[in-house]
C-alpha positions in Angstrom: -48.3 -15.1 19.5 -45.8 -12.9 20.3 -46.3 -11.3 23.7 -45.8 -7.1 24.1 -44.4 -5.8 27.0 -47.9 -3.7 27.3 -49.4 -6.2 27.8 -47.8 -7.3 31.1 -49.0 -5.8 33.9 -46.9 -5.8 37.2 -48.7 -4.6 40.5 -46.8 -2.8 43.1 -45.0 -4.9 45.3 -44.8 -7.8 43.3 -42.8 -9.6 40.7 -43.0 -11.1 37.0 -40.5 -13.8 36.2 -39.8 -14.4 32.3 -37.3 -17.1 30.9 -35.7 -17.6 27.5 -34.8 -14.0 27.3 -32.8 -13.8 24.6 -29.9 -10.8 25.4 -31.0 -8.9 22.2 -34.9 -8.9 23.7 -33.4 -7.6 27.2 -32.2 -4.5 25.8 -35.6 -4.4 23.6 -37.5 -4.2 27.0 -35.3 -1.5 28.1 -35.8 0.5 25.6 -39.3 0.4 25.4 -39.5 0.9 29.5 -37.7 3.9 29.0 -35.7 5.4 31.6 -38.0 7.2 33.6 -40.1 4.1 35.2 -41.3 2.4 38.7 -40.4 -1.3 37.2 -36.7 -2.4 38.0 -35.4 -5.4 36.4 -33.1 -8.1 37.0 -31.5 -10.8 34.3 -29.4 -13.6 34.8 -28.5 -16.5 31.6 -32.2 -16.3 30.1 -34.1 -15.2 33.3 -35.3 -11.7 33.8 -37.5 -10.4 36.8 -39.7 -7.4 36.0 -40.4 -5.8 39.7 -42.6 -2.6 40.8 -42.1 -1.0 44.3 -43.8 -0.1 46.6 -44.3 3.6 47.4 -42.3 2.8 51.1 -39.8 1.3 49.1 -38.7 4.3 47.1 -38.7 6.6 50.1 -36.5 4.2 52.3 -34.1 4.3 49.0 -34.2 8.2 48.9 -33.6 8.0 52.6 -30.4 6.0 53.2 -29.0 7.6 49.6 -29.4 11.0 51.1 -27.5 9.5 54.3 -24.6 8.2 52.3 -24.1 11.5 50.5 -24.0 13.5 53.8 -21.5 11.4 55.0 -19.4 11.2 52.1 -19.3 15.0 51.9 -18.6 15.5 55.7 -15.3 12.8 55.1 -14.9 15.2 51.6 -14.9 12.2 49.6 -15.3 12.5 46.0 -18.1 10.5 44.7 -20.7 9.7 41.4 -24.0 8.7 42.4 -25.7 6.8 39.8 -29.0 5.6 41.1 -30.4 2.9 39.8 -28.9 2.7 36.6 -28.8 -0.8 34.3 -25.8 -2.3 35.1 -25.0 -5.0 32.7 -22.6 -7.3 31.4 -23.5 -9.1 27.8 -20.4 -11.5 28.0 -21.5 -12.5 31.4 -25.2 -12.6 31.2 -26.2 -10.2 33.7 -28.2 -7.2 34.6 -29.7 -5.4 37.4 -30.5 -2.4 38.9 -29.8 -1.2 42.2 -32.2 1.0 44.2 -29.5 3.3 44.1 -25.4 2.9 43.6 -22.2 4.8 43.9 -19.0 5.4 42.4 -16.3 6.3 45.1 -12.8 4.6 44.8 -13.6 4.4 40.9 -15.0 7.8 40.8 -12.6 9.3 38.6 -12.8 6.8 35.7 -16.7 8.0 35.3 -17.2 11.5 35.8 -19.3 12.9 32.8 -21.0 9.2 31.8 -24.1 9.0 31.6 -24.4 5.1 31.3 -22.6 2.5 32.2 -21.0 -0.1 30.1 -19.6 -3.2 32.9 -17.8 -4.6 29.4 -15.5 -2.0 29.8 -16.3 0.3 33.1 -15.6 -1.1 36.3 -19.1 -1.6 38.7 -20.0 0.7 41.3 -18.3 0.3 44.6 -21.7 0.5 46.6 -24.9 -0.6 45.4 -28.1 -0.4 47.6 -31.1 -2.9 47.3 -34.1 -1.8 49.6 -35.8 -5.3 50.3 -39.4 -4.7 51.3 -41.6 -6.8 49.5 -39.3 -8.5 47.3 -35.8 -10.2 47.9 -32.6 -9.4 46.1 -30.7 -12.0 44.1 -27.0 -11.4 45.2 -26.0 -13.3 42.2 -25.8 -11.1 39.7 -24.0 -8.6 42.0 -21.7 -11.5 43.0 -20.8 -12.0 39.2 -20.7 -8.6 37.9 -18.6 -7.7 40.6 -20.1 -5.2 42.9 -17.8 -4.7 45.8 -19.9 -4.2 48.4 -23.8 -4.5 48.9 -26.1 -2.8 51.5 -29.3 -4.5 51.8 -32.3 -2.9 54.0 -34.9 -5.4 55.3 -38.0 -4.5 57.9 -35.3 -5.9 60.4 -32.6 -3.0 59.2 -29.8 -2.8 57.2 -27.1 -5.1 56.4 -23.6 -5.2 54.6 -22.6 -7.8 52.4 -18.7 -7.9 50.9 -17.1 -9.9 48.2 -14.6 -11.9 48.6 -13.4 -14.7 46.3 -16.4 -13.5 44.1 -18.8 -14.7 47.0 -20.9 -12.0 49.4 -20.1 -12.7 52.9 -22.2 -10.8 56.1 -20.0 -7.8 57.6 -20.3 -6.1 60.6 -18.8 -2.8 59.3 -18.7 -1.2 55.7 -14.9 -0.5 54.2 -16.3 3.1 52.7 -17.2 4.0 56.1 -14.6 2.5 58.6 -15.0 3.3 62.1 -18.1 4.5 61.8 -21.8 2.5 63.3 -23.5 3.0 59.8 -25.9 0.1 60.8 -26.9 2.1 64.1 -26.8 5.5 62.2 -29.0 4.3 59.1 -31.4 2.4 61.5 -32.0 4.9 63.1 -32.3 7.8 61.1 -34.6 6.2 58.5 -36.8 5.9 61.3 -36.9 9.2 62.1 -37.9 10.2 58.6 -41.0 8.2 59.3 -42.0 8.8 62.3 -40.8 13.0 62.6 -40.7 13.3 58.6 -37.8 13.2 56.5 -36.5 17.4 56.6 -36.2 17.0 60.9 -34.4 13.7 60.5 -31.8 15.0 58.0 -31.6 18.2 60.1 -30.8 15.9 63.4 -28.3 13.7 60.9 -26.4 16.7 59.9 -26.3 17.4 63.8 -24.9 13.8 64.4 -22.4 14.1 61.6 -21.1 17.7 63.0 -20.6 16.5 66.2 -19.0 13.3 65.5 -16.8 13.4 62.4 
């Protein structure tokens, strides 16, 4: 019997793991999901991984994107924020979407797309994977070629780099040199739950002015 994807149900929070996905049914899924949807996915050689958020989730992601877009204006450097949009690679096998991604040194190249195509576009050069409830397979990241990865835990934020096509911890972002974006991002996210997110960016805004 040939299962619909109706028919799976995915609580928030949790994760559906399918396997013999052919590529052709991958981008059948997507288009049925739509665009405008809580699930995320994530495919690797035959695997894919349905996930729904968490409400927290999506506000931490709002959060630290908002964070990374004052900064990058302060510094006045051009950018394309792309959210989580599929990115995916057919000759590899891959696909995945970020909680939320940027274009900065490649910025240029995609201004005006609406999608991206990693058989012929080159991959963001930040992505952002909020890790709540759910952990994020750096794999796919690793092969599609994703510069650098920021990854937020209950413990705080972390920066993982590639090099020889394998993520290794960092203590300090390249986009944002000289600057404690671990400290800053820790710390401001807090505020926005604890004193709500419009006094937090206010007191960011503060930080930035004073600082940069």
């Amino acid at each position: 019997m040939l299962l619909k994807l109706q028919q799976i149900v995915v609580k928030p929070g949790k994760q559906m793991l399918l396997q013999d996905v052919s590529w052709q049914q991958l981008e059948n899924i997507l288009m049925e999901m739509g665009e405008r949807r809580a699930a995320r996915i994530s495919y690797s050689h035959g695997w894919l991984e349905i996930m729904v958020h968490l409400p927290e989730h999506e506000k931490n992601k709002e959060y630290i994107g908002e964070l990374v877009r004052v900064l990058l204006d302060k510094l006045q450097i051009d950018f394309e924020p792309f959210g989580s949009t599929t990115l995916k690679n057919e000759r590899m096998g891959q696909a995945v979407e970020p909680d939320t991604s940027f274009y900065i040194q490649n910025q240029a190249a995609i201004i005006g797309k609406n999608r991206i195509d990693l058989n012929i576009d080159s991959p963001p050069d930040l992505a952002i994977e909020i890790d709540i409830t759910s952990r994020t397979r750096f794999d796919n990241y690793e092969i599609l070629g994703v510069p650098e990865l920021w990854r937020h835990t209950q413990q705080g934020l972390e920066f993982l780099l590639l090099q020889d096509r394998k993520y290794i911890k960092s203590q300090s972002s390249p986009n944002f040199p000289n600057i404690p974006i671990v400290e800053l991002v820790n710390e401001y996210v807090q505020q926005c739950l604890t004193i709500g997110r419009s006094q937090a960016m206010r007191n960011f805004r503060d930080w930035v002015k004073n600082n940069l």
